[in-house]
Structures are given as structure tokens and as C-alpha cells.
NUTOR-336439 format. One record per residue (C-alpha): residue in three letters; residue number from 0; x, y, z negated. Coordinates in nm, 4 decimals. Layout:
N
+-----+-----+----------+----------+----------+
|  aa |   i |     east |    north |       up |
+-----+-----+----------+----------+----------+
| ALA | NUM |        X |        Y |        Z |
...
+-----+-----+----------+----------+----------+
***
This chain:
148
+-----+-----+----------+----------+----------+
|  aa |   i |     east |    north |       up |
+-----+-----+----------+----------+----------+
| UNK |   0 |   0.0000 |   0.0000 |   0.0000 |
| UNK |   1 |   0.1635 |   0.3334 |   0.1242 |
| UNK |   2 |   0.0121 |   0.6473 |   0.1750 |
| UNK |   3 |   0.3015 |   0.7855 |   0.3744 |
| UNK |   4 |   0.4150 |   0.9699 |   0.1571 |
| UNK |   5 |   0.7064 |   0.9413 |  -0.1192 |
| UNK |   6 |   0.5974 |   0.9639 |  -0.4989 |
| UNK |   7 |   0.8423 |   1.0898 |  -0.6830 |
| UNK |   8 |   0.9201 |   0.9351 |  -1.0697 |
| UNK |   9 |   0.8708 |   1.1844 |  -1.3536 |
| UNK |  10 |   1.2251 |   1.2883 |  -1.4814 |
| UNK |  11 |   1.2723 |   1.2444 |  -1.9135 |
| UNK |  12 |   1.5389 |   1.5696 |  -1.8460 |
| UNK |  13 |   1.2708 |   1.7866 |  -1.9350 |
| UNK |  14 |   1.2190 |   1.6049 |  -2.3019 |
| UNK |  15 |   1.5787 |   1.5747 |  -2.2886 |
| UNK |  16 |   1.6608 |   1.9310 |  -2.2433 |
| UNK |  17 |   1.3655 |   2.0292 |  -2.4873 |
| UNK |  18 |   1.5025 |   1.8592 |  -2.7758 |
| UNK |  19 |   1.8303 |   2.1265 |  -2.7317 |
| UNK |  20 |   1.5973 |   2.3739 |  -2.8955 |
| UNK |  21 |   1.6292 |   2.3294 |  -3.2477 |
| UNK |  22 |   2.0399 |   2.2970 |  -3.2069 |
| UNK |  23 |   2.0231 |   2.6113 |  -3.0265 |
| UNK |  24 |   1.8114 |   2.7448 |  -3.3220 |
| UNK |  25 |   2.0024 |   2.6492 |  -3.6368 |
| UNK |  26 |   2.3829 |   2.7615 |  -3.4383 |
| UNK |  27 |   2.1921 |   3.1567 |  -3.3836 |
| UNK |  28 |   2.1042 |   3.0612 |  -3.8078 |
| UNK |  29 |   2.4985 |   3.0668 |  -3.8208 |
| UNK |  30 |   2.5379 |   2.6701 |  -3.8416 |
| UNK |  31 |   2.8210 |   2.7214 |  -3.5975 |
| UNK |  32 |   2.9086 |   2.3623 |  -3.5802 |
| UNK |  33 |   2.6418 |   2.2929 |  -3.3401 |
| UNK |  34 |   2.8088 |   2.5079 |  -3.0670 |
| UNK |  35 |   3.0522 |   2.1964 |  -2.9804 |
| UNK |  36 |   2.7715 |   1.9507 |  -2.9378 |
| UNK |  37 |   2.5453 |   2.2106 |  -2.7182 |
| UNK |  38 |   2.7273 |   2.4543 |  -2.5354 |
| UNK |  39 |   2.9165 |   2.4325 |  -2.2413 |
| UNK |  40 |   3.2844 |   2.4639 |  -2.2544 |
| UNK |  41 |   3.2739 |   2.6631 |  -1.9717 |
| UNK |  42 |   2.9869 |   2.8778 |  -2.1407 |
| UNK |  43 |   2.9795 |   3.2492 |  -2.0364 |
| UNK |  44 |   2.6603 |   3.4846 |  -2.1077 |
| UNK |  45 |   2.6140 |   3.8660 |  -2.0722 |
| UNK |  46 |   2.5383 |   4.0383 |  -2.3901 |
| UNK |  47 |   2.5583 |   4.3655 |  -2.5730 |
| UNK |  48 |   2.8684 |   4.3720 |  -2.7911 |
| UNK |  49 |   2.7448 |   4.3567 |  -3.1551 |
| UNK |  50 |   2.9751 |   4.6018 |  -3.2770 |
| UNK |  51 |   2.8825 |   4.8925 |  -2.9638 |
| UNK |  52 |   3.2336 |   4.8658 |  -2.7475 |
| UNK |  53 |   3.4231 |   4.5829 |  -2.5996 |
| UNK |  54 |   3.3614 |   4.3789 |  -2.3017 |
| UNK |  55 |   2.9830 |   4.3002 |  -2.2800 |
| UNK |  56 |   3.0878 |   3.9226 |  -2.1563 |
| UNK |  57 |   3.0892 |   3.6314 |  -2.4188 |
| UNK |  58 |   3.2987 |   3.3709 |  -2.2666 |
| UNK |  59 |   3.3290 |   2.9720 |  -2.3981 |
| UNK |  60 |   3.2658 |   2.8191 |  -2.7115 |
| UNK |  61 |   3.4733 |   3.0469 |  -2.9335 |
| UNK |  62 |   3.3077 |   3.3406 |  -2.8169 |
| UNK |  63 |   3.0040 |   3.2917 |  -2.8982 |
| UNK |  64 |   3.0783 |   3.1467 |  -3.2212 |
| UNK |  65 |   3.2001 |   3.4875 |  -3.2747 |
| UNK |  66 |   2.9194 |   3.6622 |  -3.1636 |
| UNK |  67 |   2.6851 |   3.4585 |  -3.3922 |
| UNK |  68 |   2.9135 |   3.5558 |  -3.6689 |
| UNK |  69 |   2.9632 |   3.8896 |  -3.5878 |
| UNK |  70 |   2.5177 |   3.9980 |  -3.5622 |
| UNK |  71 |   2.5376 |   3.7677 |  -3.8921 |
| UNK |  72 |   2.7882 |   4.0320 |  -4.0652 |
| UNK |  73 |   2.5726 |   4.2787 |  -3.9524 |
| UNK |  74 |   2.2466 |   4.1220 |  -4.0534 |
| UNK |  75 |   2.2939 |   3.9509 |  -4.4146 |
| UNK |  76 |   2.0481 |   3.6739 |  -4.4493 |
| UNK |  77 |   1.9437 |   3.6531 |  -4.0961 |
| UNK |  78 |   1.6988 |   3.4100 |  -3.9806 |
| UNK |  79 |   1.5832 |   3.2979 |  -3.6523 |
| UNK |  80 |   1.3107 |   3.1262 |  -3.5846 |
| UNK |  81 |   1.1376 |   3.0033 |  -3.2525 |
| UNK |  82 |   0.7814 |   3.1542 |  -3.1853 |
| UNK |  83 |   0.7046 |   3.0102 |  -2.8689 |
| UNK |  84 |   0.8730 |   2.6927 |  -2.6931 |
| UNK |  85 |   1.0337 |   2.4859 |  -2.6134 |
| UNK |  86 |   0.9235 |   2.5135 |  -2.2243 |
| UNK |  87 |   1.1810 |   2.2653 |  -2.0377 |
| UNK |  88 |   1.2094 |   2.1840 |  -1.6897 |
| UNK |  89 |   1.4842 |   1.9839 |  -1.5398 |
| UNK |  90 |   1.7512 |   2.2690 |  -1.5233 |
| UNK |  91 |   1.6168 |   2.5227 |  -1.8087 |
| UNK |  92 |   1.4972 |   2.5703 |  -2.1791 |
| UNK |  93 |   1.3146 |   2.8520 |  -2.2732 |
| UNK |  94 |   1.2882 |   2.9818 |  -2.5947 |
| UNK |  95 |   1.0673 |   3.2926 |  -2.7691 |
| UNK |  96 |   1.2319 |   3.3597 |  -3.0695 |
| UNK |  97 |   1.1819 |   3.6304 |  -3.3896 |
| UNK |  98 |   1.5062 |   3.7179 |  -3.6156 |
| UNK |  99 |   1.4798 |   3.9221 |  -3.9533 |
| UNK | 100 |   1.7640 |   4.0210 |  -4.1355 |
| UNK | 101 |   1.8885 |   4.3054 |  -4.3813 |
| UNK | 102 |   2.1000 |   4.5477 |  -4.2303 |
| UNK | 103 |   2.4101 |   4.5824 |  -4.3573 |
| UNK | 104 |   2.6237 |   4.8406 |  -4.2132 |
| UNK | 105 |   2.8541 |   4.8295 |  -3.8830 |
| UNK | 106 |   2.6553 |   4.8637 |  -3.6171 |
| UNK | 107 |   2.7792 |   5.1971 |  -3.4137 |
| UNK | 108 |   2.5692 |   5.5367 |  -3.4154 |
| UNK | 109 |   2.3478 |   5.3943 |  -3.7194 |
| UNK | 110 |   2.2602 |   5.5860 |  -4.0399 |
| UNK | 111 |   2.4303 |   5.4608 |  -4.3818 |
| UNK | 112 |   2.0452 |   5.5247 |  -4.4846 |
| UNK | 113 |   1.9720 |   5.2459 |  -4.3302 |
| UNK | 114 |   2.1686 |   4.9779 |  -4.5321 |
| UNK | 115 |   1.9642 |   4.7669 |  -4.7004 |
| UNK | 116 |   1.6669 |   4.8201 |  -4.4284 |
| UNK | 117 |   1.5106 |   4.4932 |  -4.3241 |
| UNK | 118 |   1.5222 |   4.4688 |  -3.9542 |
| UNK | 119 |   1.3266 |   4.2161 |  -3.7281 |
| UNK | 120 |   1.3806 |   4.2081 |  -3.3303 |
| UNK | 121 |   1.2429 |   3.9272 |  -3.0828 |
| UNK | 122 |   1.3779 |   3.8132 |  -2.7771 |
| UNK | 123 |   1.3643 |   3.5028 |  -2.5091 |
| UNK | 124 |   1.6540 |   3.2946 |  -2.4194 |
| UNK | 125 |   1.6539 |   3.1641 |  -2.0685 |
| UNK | 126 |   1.8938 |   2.8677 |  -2.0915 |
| UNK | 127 |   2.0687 |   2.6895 |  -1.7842 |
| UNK | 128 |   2.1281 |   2.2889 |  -1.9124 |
| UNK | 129 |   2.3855 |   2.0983 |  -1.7484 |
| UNK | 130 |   2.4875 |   1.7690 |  -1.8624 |
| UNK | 131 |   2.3104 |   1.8093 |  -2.1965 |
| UNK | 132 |   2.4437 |   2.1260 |  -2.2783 |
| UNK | 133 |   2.2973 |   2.4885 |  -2.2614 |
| UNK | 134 |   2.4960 |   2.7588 |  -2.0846 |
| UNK | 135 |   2.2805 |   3.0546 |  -2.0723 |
| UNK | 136 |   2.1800 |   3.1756 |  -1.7286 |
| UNK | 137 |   1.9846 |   3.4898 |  -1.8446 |
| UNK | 138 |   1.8988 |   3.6379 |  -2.1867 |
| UNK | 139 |   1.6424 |   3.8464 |  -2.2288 |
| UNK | 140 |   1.6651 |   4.0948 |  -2.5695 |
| UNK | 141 |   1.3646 |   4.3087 |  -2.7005 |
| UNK | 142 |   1.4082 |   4.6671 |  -2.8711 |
| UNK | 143 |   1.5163 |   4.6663 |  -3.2438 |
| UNK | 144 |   1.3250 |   4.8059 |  -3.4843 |
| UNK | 145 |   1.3377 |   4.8311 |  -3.8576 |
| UNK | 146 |   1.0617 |   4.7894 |  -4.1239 |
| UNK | 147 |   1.1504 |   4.9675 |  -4.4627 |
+-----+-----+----------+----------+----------+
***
């Protein structure tokens, strides 16, 4: 029996790549020994610099480790959770995520009033997966705000 046409066999990389979510989760918590298991050696993303000058490119493992530690210096207790997601497809994760943290000094052209303001932003990572591991393709940040 043959209709003519090919059927194609669901792939499990979606599944697969969906279960990289809570990894990706608990390394931006500052659990920075997931970022051997999950990210690319070869891992480069375009990002703000956390401390306002510097190159804006995050390259490998030890860069982002770095980066993670570096928004967690700025942000004591800072917690990220996922909001919406995980939405996987064979090639991508997608995450919508909330962090809330207390500000505590560093970042450039803010006031020392603000120390000790809680601050919550939200964002969506846009993850490329490749041989199990995430190496973001796109990241997508919202505005910062503070709530006093």
C-alpha cells in the first residue's frame, strides 16, 4: 500500500533538544558547571557587555561562564526562571524567561540610589542545538526596569 508519496518518521530531536531547557536554566542561576555539558565549545553569542564597554561578543565556554558571573555580581540573588517553553524543533529551543535580582552596584551610568533596588527584566533565548548542545543563534533581551 503506497500512496506515492514518502511519509516521513517523527524525529525524538525535538524532546531531545527540549530537555536542554532546564540545564540552560540552572547555568543563567549561576550553576556554571552545566556550561561543559550544554554549550558548544565553539559557542559564540552577541550580547551587551554587563559592565557597559568591551567587546559586545561572548565567545566559547569560558566566556560565557564569565558573563553569567559577571550579571550575577551585579544582581545579588538573581533568579531565573522560565515563563514560557520549552518550544523545540529539530535545530532550536526557545525559551521565555523572567530574572529578579537586587541590584548591587557596577553597572555603568546607574545611580548609587539604586543599590539595594530589586530589579526584574524578561527576555527570550533563541537557541541553535547541534549535537546536543545549545549555541545561541539569536537572543532576544527586554528593557530593564526596577521595582523599589
Amino acid at each position: 500500500m503506497s500512496s506515492g508519496s514518502a511519509r516521513t518518521q517523527p524525529t525524538r530531536r525535538p524532546a531531545q533538544n527540549a530537555l536542554l531547557a532546564e540545564p540552560w536554566k540552572a547555568l543563567w542561576n549561576n550553576d556554571l558547571s552545566q556550561t561543559d555539558k550544554i554549550i558548544a565549545p565553539d559557542f559564540v553569542a552577541h550580547a551587551a557587555p554587563i559592565t557597559g564597554s568591551g567587546d559586545d561578543t561572548v565567545h566559547g565556554r569560558e566566556g560565557l561562564n564569565g558573563w553569567v558571573a559577571g550579571i550575577h555580581t551585579i544582581l545579588r540573588d538573581l533568579s531565573f526562571e522560565i515563563t514560557v517553553g520549552p518550544i523545540a524543533t529539530d535545530d532550536y529551543l526557545v525559551v521565555r524567561w523572567a530574572a529578579e535580582g537586587t541590584y548591587a552596584g557596577g553597572f555603568p551610568g546607574a545611580s548609587d540610589d539604586a543599590v539595594g533596588n530589586r530589579v526584574r527584566f524578561t527576555g527570550t533565548d533563541t537557541l541553535l542545538v547541534k549535537d546536543g548542545a545549545t549555541s545561541p543563534d539569536t537572543w532576544d533581551r527586554d528593557f530593564w526596569y526596577t521595582r523599589g
